[in-house]
Every structure is written in C-alpha cells, then in structure tokens.
C-alpha positions as CSV (number, residue, x, y, z in Angstrom):
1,X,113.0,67.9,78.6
2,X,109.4,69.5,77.7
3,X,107.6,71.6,80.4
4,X,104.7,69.4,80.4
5,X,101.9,69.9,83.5
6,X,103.9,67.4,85.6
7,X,107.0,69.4,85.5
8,X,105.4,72.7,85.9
9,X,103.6,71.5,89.1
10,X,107.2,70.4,90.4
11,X,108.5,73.7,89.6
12,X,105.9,75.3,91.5
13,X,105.9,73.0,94.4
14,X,109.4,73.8,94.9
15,X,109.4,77.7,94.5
16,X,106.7,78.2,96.4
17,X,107.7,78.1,99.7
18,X,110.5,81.1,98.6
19,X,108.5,82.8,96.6
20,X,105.4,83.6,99.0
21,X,105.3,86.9,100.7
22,X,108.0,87.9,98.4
23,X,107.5,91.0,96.2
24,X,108.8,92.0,92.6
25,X,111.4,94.8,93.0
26,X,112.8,95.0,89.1
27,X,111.6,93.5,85.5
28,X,114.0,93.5,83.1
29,X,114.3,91.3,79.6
30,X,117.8,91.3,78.8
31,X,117.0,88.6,75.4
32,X,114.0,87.8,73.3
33,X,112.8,84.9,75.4
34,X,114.2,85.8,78.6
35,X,112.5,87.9,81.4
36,X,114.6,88.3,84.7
37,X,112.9,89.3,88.1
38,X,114.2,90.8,91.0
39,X,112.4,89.4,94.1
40,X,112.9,90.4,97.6
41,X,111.9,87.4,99.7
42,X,111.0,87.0,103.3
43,X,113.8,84.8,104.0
44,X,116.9,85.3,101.4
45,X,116.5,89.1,100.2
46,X,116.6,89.7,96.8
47,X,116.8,87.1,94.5
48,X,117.1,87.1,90.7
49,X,114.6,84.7,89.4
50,X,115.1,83.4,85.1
51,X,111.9,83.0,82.9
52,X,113.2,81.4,80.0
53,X,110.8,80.2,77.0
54,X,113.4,79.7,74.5
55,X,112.5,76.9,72.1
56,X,114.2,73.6,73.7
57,X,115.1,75.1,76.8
58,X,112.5,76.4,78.7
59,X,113.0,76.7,82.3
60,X,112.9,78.9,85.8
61,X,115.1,79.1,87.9
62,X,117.0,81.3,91.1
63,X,120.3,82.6,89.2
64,X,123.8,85.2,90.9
65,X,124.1,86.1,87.1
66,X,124.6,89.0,86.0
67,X,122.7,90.1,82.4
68,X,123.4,93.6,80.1
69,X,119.8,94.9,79.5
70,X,119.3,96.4,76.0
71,X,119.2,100.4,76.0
72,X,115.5,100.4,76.3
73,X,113.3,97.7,77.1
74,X,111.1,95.7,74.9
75,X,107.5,96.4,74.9
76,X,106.3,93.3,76.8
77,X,108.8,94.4,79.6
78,X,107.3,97.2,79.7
79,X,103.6,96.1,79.5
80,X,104.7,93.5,82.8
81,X,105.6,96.3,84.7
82,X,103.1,98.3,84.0
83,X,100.7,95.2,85.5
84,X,103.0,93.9,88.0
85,X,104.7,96.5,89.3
86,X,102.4,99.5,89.4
C-alpha cells in the first residue's frame, strides 16, 4: 500500500492524540531505512515508535521490539539528535 496524503493524514490523526505532550528520550537507527524513537508520553510512558521508509513498505508504527544498534550510529542519526534532542 503507498503512503499517499490520504494515508499519511490517517496516520497522523491517529498518533496524535499519544503523541502530544510526549517528548523524544532516545534516536537510534538500527537499519538503513529505519529510525526508532523512544517517546515518553503523558499517558503510556515510553513508547518505541518505527519510522520505516524502506521501498514497498513504508510505515510508522508503536512497536515492544527489541532492535541491535550498529557500533556507532549513522550520520543522519546523529544529525536528528543533534536537532531534536539537543
């Protein structure tokens, strides 16, 4: 399924309501095309939240998985917590 406008306006619809108020605790991007927050919401605690753009299967979602992080992180990892975190 493409993530046209329609679906992207869905998706944010829906996360919305967990996502505001939160704040970013940890950035890690444990696969090319994968970037994994950490968010600590009002209502759940942390929460580990997928940003996929892989080719075909692009998607975002809450996930209880658990990823290995490569020794050290990729420069766009690092350039999002420069501007996100800090």
């Amino acid at each position: 399924m493409p993530l046209d406008a329609v679906t992207l306006s869905a998706l944010a619809a829906e996360l919305r309501g967990e996502l505001i108020g939160g704040k970013i605790e940890k950035i890690q991007q444990p696969q090319r095309d994968l970037v994994l927050l950490t968010v600590r919401t009002r209502s759940r605690g942390s929460r580990k939240l997928i940003l996929s753009g892989g080719v075909g299967s692009a998607r975002m979602h809450f996930t209880e998985a658990a990823f290995e992080n490569p020794a050290s992180p990729p420069m766009f990892c690092m350039l999002l917590r420069k501007h996100l975190l800090g």
